[in-house]
C-alpha positions in Angstrom: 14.0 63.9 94.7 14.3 66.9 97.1 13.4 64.7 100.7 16.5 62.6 100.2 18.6 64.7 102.8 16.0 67.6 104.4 12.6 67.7 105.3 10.5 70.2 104.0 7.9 73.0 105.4 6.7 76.1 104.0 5.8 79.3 106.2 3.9 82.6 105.3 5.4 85.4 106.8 4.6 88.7 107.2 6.3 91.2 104.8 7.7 94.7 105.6 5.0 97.3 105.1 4.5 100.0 104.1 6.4 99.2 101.3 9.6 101.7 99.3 7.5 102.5 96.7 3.6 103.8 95.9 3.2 101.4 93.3 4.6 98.0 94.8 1.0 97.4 95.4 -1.9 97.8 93.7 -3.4 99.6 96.7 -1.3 101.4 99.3 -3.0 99.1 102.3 -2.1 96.3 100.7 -0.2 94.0 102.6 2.4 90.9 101.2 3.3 87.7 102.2 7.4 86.7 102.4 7.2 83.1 101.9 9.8 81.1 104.1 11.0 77.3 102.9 12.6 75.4 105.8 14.8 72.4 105.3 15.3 70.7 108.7 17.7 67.4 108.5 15.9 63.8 109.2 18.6 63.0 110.7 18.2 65.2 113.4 15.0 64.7 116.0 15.9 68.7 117.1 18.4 70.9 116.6 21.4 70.8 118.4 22.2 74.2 120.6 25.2 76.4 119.2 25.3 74.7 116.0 24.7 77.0 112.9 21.1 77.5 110.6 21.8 78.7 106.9 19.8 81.8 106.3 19.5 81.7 102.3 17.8 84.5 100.2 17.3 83.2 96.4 18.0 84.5 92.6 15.5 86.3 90.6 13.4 84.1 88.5 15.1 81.0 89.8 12.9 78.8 92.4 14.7 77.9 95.6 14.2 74.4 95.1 16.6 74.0 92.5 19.5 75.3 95.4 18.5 71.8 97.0 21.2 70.0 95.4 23.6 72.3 96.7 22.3 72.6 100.3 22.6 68.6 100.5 26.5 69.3 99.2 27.3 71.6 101.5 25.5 69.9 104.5 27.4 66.9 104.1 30.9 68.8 103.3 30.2 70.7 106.8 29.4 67.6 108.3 33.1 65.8 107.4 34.3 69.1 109.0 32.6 68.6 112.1 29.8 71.3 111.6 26.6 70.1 112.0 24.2 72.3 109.8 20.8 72.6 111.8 19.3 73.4 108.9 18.3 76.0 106.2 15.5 78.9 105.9 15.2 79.9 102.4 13.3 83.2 101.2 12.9 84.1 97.6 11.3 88.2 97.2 7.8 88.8 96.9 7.1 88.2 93.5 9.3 85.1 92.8 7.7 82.1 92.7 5.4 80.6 96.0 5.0 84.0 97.0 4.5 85.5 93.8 1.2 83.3 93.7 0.1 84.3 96.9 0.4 87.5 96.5 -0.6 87.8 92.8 -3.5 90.1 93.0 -2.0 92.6 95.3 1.5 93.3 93.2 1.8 96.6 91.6 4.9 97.8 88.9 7.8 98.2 91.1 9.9 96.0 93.0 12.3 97.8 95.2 15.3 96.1 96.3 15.6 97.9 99.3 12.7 96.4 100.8 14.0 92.7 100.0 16.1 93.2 103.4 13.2 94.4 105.7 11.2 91.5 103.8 14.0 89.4 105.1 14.3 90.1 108.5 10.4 91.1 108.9 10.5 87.1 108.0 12.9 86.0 110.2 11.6 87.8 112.8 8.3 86.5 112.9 9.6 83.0 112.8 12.1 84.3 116.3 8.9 85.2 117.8 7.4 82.4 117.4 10.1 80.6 118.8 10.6 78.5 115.5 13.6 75.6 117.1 15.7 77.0 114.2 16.0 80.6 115.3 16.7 79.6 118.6 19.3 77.0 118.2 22.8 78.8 117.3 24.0 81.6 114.7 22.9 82.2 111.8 24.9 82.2 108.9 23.7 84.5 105.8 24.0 84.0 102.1 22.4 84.8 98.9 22.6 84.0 95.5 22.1 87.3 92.6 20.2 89.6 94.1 19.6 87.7 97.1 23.4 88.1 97.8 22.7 92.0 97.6 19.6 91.6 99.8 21.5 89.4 102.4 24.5 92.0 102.3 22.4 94.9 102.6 20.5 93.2 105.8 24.3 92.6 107.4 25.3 96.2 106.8 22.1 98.1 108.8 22.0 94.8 111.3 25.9 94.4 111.4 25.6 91.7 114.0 22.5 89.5 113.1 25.1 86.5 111.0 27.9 85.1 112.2 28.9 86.0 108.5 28.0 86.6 105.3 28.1 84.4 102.0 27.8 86.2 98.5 27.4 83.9 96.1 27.5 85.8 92.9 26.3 88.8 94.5 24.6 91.5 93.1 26.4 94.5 94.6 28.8 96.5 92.0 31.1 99.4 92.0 30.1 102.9 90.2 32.3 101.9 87.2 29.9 99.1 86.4 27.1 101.0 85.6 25.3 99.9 81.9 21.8 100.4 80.2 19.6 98.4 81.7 18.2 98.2 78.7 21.4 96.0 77.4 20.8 93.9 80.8 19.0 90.8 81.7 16.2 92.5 82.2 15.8 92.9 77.8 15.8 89.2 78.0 12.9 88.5 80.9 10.4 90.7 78.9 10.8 89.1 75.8 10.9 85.5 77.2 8.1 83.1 75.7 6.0 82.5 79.4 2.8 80.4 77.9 3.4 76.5 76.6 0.7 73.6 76.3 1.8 71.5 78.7 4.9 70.7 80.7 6.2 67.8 78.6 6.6 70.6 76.1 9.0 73.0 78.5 11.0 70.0 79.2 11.3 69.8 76.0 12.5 73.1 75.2 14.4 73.5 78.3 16.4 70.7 77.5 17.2 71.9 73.9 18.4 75.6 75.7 21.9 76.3 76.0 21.4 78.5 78.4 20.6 74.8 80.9 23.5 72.4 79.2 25.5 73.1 81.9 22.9 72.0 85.3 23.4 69.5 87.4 20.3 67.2 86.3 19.7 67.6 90.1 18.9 71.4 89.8 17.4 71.3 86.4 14.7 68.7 87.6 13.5 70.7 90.7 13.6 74.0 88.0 11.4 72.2 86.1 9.3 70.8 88.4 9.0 74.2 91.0 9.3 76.9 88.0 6.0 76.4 86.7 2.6 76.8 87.2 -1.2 75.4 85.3 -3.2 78.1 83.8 -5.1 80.1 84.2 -3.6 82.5 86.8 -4.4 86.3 87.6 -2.6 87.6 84.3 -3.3 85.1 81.9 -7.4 83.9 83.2 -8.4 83.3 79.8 -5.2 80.6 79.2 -4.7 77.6 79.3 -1.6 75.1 79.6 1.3 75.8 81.8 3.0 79.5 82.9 6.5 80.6 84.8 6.1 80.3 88.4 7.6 84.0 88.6 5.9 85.5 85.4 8.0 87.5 83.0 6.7 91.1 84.3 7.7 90.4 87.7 11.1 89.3 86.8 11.9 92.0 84.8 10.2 94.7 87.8 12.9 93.3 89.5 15.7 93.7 87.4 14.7 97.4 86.6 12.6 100.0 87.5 11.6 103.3 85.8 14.0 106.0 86.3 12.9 108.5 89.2 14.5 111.2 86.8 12.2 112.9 84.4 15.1 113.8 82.1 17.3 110.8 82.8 19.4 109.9 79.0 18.5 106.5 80.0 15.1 105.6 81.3 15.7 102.6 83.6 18.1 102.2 86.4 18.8 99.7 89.4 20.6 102.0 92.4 20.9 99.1 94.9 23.6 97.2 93.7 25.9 100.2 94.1 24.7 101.7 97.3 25.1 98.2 98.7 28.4 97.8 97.2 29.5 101.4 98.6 29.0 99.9 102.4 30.0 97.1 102.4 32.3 98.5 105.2 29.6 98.6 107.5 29.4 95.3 107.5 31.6 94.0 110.6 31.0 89.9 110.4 33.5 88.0 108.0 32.3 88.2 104.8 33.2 86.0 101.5 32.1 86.9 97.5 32.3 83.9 95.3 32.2 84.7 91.7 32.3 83.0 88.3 35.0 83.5 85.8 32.7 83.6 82.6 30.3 86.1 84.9 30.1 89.6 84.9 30.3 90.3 88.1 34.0 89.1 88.3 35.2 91.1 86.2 35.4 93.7 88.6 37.0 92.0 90.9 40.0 94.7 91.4 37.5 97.0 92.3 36.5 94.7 96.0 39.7 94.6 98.3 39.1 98.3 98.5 35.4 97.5 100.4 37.1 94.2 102.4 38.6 94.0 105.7 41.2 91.2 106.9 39.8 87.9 107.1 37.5 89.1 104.1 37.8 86.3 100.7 37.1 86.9 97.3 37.2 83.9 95.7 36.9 82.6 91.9 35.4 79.4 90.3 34.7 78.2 86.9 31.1 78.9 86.2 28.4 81.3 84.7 26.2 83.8 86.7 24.3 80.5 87.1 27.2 78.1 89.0 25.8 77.1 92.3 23.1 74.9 89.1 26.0 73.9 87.3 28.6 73.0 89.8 26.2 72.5 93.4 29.0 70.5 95.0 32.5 73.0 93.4 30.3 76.0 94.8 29.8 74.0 98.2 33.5 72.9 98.0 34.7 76.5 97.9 32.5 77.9 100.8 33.2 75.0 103.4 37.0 76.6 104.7 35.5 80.1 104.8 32.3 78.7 107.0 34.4 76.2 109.0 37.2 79.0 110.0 35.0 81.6 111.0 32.0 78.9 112.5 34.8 78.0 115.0 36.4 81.5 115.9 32.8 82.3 116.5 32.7 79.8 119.0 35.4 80.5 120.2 34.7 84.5 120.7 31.2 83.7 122.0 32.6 81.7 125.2 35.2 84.9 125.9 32.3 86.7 125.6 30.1 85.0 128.0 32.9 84.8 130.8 33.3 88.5 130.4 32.2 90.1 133.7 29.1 92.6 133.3 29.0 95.6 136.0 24.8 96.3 136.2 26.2 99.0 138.9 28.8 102.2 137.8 32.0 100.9 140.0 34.5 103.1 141.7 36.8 103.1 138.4 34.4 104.2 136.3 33.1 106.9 138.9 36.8 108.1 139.2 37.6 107.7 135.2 34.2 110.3 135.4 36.1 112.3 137.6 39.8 112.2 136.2 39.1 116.0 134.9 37.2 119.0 135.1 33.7 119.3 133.4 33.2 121.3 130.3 29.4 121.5 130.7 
């Protein structure tokens, strides 16, 4: 299903390390693997110079796979406006997923969204240096769905220059005034979540009876199925048998919350990154565009974004849940497309001024005499 458009690879990369926290390993020299899923077009024997790569960081709990449908939308959207995609590098955090069974038996309790960023660009890093055609090609255009919005964001505001722009699709980052429990969050769900079945015909099953997946594009909620689970046993369950999550429940819910670092905190969970991301967004000096969903929570505070958004900045709203780009692949696609193709092109187009701008290697008389215009204070 997923080869009709892309070709696909998977690399293990290096994760940052050390890590935030003591206990995001079991043992401090631990190291992680940041698992990297590249979707190349068959259409394309090598990618074309200046034309733009996809940089995509994924959901919690959600497999990447099931964004396919989408990323074949917007590929051919960009296409009929003349961008050719080179192709998409997709990342999902340490413990989702691939590279929560490859690094199984070296996870501790916390997952720190502040090191999803340097997990991100320690990844696309290591695929730079090793000259992966991709990362060599053209810009590169972030986005991120969830937390992988805030992750992508959060890369853009300490490496303001590394996208051409930044997509956040449902974005985790939120303003002080949208602070809750996070015992009233999705994070009470994920714990509680049934994670062992018999077999797989039996989550199908079930699946298809949930409400929560009505809504999917039978697209996405094929791949979900068919890349969101695992055979037992595993490293939690070795005594089991049948089928688990890919991204087991106690990783998804380390990743919604974390204990509180306050002894005396009234509430004994919290999740700072959404809000310190949200508070810079300033810093972040590429176009940037939030996409929300109307029956989400994150647009209702909508009012509270022109404040962090400078021109050129969108803020756009769809019909949808939290879960839209697997409902709606190609509406979600739709609504990108003028934002990328706008700024793709004035990116061209600064990028040429830029290249015919004169560099002086030697200080020149004007800048000796601007030296000289007044008397030293030193």
């Amino acid at each position: 299903m997923e080869e009709v458009v892309f070709k696909k690879t998977y690399v293990n990369c290096p994760a940052a390390y050390p890590r935030n926290h003591p206990t995001s390993t079991m043992h401090p020299d631990d190291r992680l693997i940041v698992q990297a899923a590249i979707y190349e077009p068959k259409e394309l024997t090598q990618p074309l110079k200046g034309a733009p790569t996809l940089i995509f960081h994924a959901a919690n709990g959600m497999p990447r796979e099931a964004m396919i449908p989408f990323f074949e939308d917007l590929y051919q959207l960009l296409k009929d406006n003349s961008i050719q995609l080179n192709g998409i590098i997709s990342f999902e955090a340490v413990n989702q997923c691939n590279s929560n069974i490859i690094n199984e038996k070296f996870l501790g309790d916390t997952y720190e969204w502040n090191d999803g960023p340097r997990d991100l660009l320690s990844g696309l890093s290591y695929l730079r240096f090793g000259r992966h055609p991709l990362m060599m090609s053209g810009p590169l255009i972030g986005m991120g769905h969830s937390v992988g919005g805030n992750i992508v964001l959060s890369l853009a505001e300490t490496n303001p220059h590394f996208f051409c722009m930044v997509l956040g699709l449902e974005a985790m980052v939120l303003p002080d005034e949208a602070r809750i429990d996070m015992r009233d969050s999705y994070a009470a769900q994920s714990y509680k979540r049934r994670d062992i079945w018999p077999d797989l015909e039996t989550v199908k099953d079930r699946m298809a009876k949930n409400p929560a997946f009505k809504n999917w594009d039978p697209r996405a909620f094929g791949l979900y199925l068919k890349y969101g689970f695992r055979e037992l046993p595993t490293q939690l369950y070795p005594n089991e048998r049948g089928v688990t999550l890919s991204t087991d429940k106690h990783a998804e819910t380390h990743l919604f919350v974390q204990r509180s670092k306050k002894p005396d905190a009234e509430v004994p969970f919290e999740r700072e990154e959404p809000h310190e991301v949200f508070n810079d967004l300033l810093k972040i000096e590429v176009p940037k565009m939030f996409l929300c969903a109307q029956s989400s929570f994150i647009g209702v505070f909508e009012e509270y974004y022109p404040a962090k958004m400078k021109p050129g900045d969108e803020f756009v709203m769809i019909p949808g849940s939290h879960l839209v780009p697997y409902e709606q692949p190609k509406v979600v696609a739709e609504a990108f497309v003028p934002f990328i193709k706008k700024n793709y092109f004035q990116y061209v187009e600064d990028r040429e001024k830029n290249i015919k701008t004169p560099r002086k290697r030697m200080i020149d008389q004007e800048f000796a005499d601007l030296m000289n215009s007044r008397d030293s204070k030193l």
